[in-house]
PyMOL Python script that loads the backbone (N, CA, C, O; Angstrom):
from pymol import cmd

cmd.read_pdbstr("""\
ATOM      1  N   UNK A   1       6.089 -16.392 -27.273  1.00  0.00           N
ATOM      2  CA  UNK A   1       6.893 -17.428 -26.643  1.00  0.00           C
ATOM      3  C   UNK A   1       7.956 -17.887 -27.640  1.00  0.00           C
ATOM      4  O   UNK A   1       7.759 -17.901 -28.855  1.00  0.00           O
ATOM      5  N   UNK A   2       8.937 -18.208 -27.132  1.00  0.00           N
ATOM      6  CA  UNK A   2      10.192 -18.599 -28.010  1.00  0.00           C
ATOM      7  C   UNK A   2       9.968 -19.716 -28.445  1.00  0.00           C
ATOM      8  O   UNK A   2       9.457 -20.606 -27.764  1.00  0.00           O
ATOM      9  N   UNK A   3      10.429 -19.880 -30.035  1.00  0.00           N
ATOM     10  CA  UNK A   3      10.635 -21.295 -30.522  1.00  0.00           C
ATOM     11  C   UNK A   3      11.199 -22.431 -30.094  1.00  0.00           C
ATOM     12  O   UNK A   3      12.404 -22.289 -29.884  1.00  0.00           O
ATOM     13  N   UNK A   4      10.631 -23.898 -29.808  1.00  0.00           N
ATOM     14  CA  UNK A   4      11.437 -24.820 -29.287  1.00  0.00           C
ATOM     15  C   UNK A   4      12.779 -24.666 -29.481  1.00  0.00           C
ATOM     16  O   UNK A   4      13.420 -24.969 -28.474  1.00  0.00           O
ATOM     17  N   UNK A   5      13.725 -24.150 -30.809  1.00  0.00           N
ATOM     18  CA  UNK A   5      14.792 -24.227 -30.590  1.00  0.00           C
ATOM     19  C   UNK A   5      15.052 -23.338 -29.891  1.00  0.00           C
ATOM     20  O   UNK A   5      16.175 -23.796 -29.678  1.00  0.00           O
ATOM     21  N   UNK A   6      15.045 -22.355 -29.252  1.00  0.00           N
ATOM     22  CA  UNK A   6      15.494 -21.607 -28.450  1.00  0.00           C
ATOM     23  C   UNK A   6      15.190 -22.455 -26.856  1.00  0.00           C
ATOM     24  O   UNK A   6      15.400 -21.963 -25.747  1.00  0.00           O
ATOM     25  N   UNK A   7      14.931 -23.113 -26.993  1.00  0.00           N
ATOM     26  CA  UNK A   7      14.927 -24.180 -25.434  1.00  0.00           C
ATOM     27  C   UNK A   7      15.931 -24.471 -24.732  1.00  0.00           C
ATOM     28  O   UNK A   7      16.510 -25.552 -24.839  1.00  0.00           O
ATOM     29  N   UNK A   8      16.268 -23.574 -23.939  1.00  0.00           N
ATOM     30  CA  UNK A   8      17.857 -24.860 -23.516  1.00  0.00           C
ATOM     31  C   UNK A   8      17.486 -25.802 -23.302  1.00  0.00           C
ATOM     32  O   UNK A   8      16.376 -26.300 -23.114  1.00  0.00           O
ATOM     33  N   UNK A   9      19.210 -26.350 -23.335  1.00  0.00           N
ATOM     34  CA  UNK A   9      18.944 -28.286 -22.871  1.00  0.00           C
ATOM     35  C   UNK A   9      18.612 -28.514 -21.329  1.00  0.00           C
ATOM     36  O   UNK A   9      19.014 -27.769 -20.435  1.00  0.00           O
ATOM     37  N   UNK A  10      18.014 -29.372 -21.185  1.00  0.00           N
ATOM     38  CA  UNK A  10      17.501 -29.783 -20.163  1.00  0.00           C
ATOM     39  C   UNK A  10      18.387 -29.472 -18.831  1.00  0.00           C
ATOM     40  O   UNK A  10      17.922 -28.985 -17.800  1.00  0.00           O
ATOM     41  N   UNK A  11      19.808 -29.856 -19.046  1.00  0.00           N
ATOM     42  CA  UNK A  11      20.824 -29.403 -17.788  1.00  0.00           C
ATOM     43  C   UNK A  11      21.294 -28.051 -17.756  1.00  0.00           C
ATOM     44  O   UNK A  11      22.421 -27.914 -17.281  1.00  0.00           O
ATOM     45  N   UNK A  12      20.506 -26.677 -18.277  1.00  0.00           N
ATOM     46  CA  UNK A  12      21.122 -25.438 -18.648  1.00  0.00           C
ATOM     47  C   UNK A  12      20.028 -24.752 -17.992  1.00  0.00           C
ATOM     48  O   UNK A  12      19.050 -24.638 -18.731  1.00  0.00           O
ATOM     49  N   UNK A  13      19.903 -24.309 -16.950  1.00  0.00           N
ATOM     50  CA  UNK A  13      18.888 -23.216 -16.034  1.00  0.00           C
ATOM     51  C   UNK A  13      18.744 -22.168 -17.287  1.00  0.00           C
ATOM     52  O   UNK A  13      19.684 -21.671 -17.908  1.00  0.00           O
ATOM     53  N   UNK A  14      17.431 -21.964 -17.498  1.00  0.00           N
ATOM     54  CA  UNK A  14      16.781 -20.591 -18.712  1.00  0.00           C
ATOM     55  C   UNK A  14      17.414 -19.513 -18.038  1.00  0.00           C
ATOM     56  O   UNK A  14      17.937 -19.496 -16.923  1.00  0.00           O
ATOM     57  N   UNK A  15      17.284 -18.599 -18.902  1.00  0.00           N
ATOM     58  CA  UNK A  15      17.567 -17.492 -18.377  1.00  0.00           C
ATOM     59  C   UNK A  15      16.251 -16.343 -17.350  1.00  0.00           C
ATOM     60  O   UNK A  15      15.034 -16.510 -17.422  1.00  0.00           O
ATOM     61  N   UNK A  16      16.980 -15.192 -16.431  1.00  0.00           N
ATOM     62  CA  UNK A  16      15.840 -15.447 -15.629  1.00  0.00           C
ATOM     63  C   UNK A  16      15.083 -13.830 -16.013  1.00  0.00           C
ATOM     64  O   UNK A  16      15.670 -12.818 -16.395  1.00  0.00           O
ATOM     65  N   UNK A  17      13.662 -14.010 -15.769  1.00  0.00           N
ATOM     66  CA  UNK A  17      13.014 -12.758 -17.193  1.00  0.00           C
ATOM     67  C   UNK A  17      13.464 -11.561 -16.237  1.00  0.00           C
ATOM     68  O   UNK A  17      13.788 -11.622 -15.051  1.00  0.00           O
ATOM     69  N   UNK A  18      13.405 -10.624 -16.958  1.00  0.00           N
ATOM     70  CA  UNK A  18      13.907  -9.183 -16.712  1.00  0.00           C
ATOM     71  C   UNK A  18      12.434  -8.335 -16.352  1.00  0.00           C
ATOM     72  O   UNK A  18      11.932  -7.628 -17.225  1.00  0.00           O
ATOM     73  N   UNK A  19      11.735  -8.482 -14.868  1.00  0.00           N
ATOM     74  CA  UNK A  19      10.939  -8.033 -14.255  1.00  0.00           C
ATOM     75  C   UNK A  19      11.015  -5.984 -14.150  1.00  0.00           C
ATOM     76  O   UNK A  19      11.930  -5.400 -13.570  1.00  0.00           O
ATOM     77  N   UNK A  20      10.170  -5.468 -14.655  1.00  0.00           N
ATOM     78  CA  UNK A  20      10.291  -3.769 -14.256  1.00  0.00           C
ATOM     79  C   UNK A  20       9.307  -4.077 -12.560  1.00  0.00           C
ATOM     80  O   UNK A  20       8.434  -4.867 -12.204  1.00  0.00           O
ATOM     81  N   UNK A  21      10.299  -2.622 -11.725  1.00  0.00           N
ATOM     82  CA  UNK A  21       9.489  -2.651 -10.086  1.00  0.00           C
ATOM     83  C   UNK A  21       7.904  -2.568 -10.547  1.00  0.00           C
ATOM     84  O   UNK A  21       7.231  -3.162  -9.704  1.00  0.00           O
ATOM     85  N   UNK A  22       7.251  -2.136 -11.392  1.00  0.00           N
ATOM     86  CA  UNK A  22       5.953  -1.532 -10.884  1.00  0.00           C
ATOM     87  C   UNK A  22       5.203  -3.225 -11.452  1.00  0.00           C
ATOM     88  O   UNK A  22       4.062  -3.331 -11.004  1.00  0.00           O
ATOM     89  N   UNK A  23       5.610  -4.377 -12.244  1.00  0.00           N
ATOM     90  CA  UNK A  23       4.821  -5.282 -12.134  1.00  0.00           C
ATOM     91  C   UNK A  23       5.400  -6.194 -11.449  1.00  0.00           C
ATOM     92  O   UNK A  23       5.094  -7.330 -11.811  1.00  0.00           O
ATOM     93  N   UNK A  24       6.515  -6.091 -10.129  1.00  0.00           N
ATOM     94  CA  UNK A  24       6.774  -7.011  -9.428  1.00  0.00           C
ATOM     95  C   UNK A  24       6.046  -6.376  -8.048  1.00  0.00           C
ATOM     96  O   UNK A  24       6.015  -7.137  -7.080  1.00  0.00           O
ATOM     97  N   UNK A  25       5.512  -5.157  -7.904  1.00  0.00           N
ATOM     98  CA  UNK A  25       4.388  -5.261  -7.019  1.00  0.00           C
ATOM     99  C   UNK A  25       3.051  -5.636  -7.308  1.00  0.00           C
ATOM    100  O   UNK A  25       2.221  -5.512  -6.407  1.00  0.00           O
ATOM    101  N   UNK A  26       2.699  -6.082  -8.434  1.00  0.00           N
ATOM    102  CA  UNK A  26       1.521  -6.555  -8.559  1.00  0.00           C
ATOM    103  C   UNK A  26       2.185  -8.216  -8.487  1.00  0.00           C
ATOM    104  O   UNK A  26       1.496  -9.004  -7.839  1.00  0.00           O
ATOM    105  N   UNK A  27       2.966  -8.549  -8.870  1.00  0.00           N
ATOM    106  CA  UNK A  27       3.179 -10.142  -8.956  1.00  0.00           C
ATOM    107  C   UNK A  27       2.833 -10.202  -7.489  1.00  0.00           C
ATOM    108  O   UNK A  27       1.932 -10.950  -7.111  1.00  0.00           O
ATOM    109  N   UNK A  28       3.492  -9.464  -6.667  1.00  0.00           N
ATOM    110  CA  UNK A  28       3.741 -10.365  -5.058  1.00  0.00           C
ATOM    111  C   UNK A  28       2.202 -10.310  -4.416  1.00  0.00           C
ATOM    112  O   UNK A  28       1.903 -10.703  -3.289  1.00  0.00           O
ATOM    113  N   UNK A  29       1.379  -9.784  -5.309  1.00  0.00           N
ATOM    114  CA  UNK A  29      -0.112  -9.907  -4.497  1.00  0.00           C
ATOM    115  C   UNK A  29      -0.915 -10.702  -5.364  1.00  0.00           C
ATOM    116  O   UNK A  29      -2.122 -10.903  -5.222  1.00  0.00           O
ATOM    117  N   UNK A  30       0.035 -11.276  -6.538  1.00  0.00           N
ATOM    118  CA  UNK A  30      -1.635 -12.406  -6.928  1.00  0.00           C
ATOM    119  C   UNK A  30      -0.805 -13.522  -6.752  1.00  0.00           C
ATOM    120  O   UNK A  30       0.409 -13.699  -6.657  1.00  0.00           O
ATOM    121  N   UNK A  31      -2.096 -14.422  -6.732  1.00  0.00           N
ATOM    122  CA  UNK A  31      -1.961 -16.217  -6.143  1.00  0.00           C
ATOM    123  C   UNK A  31      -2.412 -16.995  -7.473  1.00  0.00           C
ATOM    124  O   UNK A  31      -3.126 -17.983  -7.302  1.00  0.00           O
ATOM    125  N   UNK A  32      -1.995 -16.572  -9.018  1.00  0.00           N
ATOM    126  CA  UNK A  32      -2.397 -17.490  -9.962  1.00  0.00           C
ATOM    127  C   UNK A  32      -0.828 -18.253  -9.885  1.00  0.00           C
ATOM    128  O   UNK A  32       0.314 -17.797  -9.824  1.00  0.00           O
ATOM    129  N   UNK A  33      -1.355 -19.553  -9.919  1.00  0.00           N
ATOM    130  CA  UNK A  33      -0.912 -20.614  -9.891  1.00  0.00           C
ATOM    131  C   UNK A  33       0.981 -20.717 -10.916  1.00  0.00           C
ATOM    132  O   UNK A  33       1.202 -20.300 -12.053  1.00  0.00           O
ATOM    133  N   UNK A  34       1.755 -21.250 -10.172  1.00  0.00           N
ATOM    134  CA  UNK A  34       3.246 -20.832 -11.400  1.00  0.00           C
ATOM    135  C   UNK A  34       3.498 -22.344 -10.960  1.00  0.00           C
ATOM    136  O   UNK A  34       2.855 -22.925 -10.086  1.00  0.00           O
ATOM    137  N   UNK A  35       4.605 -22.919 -11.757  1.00  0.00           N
ATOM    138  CA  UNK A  35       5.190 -24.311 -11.466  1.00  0.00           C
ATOM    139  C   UNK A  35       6.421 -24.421 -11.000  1.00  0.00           C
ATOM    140  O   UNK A  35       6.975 -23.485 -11.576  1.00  0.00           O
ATOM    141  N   UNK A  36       7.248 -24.949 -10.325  1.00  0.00           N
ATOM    142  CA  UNK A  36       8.611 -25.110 -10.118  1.00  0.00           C
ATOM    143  C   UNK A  36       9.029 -26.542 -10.281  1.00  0.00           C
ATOM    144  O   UNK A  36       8.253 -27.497 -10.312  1.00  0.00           O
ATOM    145  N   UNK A  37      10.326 -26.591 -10.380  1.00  0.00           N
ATOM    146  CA  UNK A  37      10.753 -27.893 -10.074  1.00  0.00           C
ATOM    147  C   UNK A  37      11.854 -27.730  -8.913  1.00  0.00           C
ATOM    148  O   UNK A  37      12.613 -26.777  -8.737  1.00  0.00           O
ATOM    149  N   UNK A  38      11.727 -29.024  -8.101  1.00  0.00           N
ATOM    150  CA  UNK A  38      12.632 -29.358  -7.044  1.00  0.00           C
ATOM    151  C   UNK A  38      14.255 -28.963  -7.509  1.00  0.00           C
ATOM    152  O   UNK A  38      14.697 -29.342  -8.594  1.00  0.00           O
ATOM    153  N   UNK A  39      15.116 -28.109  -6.486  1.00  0.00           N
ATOM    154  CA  UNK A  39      16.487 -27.975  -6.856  1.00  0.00           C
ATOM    155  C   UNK A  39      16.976 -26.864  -7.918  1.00  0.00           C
ATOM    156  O   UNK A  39      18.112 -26.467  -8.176  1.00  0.00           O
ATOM    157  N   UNK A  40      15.749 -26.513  -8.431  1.00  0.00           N
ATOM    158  CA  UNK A  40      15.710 -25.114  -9.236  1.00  0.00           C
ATOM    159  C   UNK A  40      15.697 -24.260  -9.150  1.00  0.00           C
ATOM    160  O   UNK A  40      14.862 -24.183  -8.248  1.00  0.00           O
ATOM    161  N   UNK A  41      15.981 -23.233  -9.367  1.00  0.00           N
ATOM    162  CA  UNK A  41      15.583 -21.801  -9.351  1.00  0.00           C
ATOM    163  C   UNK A  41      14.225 -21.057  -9.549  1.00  0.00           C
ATOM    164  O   UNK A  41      13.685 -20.425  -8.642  1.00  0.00           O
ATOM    165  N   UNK A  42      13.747 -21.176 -10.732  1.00  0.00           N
ATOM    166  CA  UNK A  42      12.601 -20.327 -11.666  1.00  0.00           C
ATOM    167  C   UNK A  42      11.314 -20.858 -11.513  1.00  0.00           C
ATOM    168  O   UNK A  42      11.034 -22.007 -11.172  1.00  0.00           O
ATOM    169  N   UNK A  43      10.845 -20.295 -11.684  1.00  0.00           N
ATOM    170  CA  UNK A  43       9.150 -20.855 -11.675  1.00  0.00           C
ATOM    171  C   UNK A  43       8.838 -20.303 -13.234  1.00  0.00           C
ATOM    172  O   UNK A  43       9.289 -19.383 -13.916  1.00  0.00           O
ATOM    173  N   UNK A  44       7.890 -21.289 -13.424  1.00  0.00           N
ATOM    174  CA  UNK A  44       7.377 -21.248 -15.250  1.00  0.00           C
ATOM    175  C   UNK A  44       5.604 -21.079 -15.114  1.00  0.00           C
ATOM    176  O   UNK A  44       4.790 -21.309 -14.220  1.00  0.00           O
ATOM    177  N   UNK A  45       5.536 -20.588 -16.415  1.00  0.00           N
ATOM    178  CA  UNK A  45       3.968 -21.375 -16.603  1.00  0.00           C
ATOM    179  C   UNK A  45       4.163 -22.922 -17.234  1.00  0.00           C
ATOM    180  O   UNK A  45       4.954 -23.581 -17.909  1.00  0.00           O
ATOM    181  N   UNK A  46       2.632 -23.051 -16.398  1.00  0.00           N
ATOM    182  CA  UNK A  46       2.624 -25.074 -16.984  1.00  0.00           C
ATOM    183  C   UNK A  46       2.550 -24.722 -18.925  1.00  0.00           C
ATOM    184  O   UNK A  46       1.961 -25.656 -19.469  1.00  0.00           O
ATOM    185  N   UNK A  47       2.800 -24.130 -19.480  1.00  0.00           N
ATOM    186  CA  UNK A  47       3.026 -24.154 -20.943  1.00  0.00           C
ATOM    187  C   UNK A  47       4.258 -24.051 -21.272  1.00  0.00           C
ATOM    188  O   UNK A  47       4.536 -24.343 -22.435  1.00  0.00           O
ATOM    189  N   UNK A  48       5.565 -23.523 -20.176  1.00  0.00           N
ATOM    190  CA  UNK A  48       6.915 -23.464 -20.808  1.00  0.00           C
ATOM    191  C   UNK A  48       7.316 -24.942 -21.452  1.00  0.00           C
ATOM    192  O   UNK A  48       6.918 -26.078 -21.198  1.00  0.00           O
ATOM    193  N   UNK A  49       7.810 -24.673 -21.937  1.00  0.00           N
ATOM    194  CA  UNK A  49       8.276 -25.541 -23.183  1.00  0.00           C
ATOM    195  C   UNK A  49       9.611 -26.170 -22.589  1.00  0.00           C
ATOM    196  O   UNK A  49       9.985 -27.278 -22.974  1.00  0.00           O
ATOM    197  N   UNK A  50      10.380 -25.377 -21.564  1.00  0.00           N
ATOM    198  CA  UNK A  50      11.373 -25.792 -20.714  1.00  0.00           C
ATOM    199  C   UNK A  50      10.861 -27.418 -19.827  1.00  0.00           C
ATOM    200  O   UNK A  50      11.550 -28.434 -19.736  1.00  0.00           O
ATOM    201  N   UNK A  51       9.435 -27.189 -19.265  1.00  0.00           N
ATOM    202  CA  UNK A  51       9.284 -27.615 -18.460  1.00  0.00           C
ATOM    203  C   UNK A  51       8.995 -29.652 -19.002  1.00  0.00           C
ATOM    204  O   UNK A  51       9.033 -30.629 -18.255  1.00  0.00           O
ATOM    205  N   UNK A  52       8.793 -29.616 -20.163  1.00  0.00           N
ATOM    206  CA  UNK A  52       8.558 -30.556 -20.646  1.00  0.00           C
ATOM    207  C   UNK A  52       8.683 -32.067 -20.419  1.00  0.00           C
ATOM    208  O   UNK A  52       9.544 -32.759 -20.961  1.00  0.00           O
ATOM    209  N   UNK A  53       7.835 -32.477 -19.649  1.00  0.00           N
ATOM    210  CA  UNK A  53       8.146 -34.220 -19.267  1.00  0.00           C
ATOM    211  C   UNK A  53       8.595 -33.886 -17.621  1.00  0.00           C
ATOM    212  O   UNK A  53       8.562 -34.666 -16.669  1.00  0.00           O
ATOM    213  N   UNK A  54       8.914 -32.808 -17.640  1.00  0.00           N
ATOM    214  CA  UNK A  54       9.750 -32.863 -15.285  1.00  0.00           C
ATOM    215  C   UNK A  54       8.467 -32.957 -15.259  1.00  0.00           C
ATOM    216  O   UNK A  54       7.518 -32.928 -16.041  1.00  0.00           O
ATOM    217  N   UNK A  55       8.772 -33.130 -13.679  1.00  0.00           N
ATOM    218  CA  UNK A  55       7.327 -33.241 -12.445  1.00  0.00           C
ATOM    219  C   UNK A  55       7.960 -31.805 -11.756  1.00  0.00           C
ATOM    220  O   UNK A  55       9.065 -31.292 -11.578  1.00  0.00           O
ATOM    221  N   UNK A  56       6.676 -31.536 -11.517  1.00  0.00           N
ATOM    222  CA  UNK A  56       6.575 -30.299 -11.295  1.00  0.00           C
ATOM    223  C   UNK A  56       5.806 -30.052  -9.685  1.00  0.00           C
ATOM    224  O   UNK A  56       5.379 -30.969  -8.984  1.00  0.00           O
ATOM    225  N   UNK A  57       5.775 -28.811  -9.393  1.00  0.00           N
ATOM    226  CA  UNK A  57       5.004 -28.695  -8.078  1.00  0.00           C
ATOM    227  C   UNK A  57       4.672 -27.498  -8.447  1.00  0.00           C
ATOM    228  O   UNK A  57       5.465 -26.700  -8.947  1.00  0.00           O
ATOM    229  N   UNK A  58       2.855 -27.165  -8.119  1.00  0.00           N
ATOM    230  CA  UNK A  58       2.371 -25.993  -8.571  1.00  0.00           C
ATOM    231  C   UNK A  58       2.204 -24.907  -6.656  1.00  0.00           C
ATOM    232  O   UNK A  58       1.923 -25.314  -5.528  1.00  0.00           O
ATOM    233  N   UNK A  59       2.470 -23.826  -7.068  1.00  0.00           N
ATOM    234  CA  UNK A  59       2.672 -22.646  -5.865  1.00  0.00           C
ATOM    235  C   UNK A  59       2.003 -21.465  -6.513  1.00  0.00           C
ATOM    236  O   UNK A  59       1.877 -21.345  -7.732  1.00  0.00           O
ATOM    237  N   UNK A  60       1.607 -20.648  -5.665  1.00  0.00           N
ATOM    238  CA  UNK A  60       1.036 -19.729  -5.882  1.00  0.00           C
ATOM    239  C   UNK A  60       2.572 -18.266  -6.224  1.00  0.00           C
ATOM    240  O   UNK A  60       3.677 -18.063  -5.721  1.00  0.00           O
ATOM    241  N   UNK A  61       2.021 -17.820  -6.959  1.00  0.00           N
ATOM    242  CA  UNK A  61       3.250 -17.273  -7.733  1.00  0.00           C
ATOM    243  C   UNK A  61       3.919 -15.860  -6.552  1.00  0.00           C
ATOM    244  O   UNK A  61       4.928 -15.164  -6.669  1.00  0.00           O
ATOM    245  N   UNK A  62       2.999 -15.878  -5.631  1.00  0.00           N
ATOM    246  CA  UNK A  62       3.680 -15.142  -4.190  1.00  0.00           C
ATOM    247  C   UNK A  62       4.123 -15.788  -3.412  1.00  0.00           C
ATOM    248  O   UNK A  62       4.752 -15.331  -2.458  1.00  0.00           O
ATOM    249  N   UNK A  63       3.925 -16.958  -3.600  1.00  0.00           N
ATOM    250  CA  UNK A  63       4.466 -17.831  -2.467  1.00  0.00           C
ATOM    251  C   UNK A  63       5.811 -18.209  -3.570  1.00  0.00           C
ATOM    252  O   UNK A  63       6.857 -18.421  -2.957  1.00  0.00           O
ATOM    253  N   UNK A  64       5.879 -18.279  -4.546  1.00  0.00           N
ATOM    254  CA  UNK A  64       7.340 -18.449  -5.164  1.00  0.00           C
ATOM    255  C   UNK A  64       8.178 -17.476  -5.233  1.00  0.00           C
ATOM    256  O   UNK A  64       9.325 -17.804  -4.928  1.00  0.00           O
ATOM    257  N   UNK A  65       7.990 -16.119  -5.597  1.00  0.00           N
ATOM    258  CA  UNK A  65       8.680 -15.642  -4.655  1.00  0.00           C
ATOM    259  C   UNK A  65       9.132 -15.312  -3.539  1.00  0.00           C
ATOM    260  O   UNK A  65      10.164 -14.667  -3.355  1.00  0.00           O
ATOM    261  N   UNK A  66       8.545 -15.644  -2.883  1.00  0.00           N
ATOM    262  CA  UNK A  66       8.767 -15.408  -1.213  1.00  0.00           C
ATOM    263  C   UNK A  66       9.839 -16.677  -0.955  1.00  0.00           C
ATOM    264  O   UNK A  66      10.778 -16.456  -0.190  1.00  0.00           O
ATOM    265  N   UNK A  67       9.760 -17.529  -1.356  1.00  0.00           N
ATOM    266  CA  UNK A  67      10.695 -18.932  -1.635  1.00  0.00           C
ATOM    267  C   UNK A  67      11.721 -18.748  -2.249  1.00  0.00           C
ATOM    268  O   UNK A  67      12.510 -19.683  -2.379  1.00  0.00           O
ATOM    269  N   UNK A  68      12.015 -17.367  -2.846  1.00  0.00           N
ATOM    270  CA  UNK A  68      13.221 -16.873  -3.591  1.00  0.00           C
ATOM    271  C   UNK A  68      13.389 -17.447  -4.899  1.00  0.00           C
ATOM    272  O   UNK A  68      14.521 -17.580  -5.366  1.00  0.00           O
ATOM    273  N   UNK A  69      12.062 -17.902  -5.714  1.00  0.00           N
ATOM    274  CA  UNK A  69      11.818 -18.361  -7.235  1.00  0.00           C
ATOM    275  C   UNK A  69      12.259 -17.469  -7.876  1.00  0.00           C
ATOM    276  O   UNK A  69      11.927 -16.399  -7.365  1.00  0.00           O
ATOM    277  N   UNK A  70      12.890 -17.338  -8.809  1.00  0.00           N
ATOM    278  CA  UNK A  70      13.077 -16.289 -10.262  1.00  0.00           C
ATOM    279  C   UNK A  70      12.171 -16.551 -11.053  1.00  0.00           C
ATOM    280  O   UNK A  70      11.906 -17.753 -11.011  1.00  0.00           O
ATOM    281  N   UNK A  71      11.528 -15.961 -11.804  1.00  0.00           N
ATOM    282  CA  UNK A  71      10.658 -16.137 -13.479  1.00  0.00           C
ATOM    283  C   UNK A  71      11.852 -16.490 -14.125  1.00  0.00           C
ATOM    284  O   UNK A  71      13.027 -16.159 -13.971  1.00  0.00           O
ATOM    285  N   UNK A  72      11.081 -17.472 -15.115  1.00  0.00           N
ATOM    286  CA  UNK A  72      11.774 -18.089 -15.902  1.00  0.00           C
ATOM    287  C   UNK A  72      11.279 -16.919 -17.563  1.00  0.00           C
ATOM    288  O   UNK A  72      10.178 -16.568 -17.987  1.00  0.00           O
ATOM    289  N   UNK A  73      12.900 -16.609 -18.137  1.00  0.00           N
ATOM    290  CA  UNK A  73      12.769 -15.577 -19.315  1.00  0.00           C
ATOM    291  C   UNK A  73      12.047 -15.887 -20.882  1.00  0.00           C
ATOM    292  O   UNK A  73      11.793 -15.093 -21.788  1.00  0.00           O
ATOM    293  N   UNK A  74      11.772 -17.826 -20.768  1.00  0.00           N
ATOM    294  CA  UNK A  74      11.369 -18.145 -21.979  1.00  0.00           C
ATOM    295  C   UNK A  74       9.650 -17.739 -21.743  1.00  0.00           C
ATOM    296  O   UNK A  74       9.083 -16.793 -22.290  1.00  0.00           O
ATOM    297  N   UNK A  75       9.093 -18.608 -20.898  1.00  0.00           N
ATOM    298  CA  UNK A  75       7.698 -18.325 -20.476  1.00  0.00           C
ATOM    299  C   UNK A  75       7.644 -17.118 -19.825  1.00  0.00           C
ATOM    300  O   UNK A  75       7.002 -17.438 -18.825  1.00  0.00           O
ATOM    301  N   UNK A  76       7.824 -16.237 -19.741  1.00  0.00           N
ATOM    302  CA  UNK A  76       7.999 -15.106 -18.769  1.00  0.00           C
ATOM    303  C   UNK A  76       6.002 -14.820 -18.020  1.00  0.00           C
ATOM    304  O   UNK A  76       5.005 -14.303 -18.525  1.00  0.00           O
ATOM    305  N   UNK A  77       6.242 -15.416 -16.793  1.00  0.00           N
ATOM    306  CA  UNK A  77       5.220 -15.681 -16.836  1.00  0.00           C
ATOM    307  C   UNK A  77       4.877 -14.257 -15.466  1.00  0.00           C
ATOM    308  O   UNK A  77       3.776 -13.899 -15.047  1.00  0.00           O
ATOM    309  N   UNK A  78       5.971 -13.840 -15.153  1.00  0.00           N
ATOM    310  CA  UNK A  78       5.542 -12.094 -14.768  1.00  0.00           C
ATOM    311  C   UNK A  78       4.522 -11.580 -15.536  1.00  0.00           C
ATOM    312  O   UNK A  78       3.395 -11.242 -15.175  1.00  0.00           O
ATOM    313  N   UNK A  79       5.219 -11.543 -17.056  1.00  0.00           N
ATOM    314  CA  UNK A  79       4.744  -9.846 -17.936  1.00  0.00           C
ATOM    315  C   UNK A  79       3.063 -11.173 -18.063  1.00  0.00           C
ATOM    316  O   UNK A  79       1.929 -10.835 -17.724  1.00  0.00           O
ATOM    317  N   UNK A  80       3.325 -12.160 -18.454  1.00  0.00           N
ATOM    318  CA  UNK A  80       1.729 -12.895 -18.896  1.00  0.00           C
ATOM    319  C   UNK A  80       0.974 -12.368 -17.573  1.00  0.00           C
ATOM    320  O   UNK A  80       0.248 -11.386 -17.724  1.00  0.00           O
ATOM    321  N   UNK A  81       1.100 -13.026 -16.086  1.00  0.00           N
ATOM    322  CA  UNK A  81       0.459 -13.035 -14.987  1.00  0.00           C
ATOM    323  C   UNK A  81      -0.160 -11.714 -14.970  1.00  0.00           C
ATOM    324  O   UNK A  81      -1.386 -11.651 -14.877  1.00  0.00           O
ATOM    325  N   UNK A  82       0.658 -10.469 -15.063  1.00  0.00           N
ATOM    326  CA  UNK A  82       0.115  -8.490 -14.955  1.00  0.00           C
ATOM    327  C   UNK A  82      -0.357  -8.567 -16.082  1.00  0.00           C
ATOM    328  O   UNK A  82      -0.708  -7.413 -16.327  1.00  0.00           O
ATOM    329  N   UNK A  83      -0.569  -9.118 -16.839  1.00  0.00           N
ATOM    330  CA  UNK A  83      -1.343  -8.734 -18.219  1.00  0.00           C
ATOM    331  C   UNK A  83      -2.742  -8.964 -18.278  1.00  0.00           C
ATOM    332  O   UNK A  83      -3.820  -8.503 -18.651  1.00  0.00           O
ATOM    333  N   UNK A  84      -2.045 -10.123 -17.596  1.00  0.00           N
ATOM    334  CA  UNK A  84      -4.047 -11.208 -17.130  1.00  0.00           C
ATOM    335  C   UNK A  84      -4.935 -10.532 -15.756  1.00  0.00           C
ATOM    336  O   UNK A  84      -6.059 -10.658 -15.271  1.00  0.00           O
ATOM    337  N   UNK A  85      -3.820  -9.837 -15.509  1.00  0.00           N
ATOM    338  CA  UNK A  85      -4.434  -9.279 -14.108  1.00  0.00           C
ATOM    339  C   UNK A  85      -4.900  -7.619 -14.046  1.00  0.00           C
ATOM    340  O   UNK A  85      -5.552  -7.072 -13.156  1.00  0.00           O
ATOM    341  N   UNK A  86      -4.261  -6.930 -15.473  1.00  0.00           N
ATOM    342  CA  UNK A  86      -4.723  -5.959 -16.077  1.00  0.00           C
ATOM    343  C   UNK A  86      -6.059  -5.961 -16.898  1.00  0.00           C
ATOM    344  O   UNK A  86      -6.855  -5.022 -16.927  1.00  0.00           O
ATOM    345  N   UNK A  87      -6.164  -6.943 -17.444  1.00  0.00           N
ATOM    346  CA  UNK A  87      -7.143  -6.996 -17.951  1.00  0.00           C
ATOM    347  C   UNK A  87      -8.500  -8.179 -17.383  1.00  0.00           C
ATOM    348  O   UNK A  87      -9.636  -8.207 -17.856  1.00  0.00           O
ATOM    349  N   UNK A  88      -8.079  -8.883 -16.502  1.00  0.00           N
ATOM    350  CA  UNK A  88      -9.165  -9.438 -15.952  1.00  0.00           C
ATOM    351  C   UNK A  88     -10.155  -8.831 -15.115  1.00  0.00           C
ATOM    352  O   UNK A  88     -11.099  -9.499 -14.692  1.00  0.00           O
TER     353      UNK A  88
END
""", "prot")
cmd.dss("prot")
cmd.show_as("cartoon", "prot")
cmd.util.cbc("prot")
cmd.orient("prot")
């Protein structure tokens, strides 16, 4: 995970993570939990460092995309989610 300084500022949308096809068909079939905020784009894990102090709303990370969420590139919580789901 990137160093706080690498955080944008609070009014600067992260950049959005760079997903390969073969783990965005496993994303769209699991339901572990991602966060968004209202008026945003990206969905994070509750550990991004972006997310810090917002209120948040937790979705199941198929249902954020299907909502047209992007992963957010600091937490990249794609490559974490297939990793956990590779090895769980």
């Amino acid at each position: 995970m990137p160093a706080e300084a690498d955080t944008p500022p609070a009014d600067v949308e992260p950049p959005e993570e760079d997903t390969d096809a073969a783990d965005l068909l496993v994303v769209a079939d699991l339901v572990d939990e991602v966060r968004v905020l209202d008026e945003r784009p990206r969905y994070h894990l509750s550990s991004c460092s972006w997310l810090a102090g917002r209120p948040t709303l937790g979705l199941p990370v198929q249902e954020a995309r299907q909502l047209q969420f992007t992963p957010c590139a600091l937490c990249t919580p794609d490559a974490v989610l297939v990793r956990k789901s590779r090895t769980g």
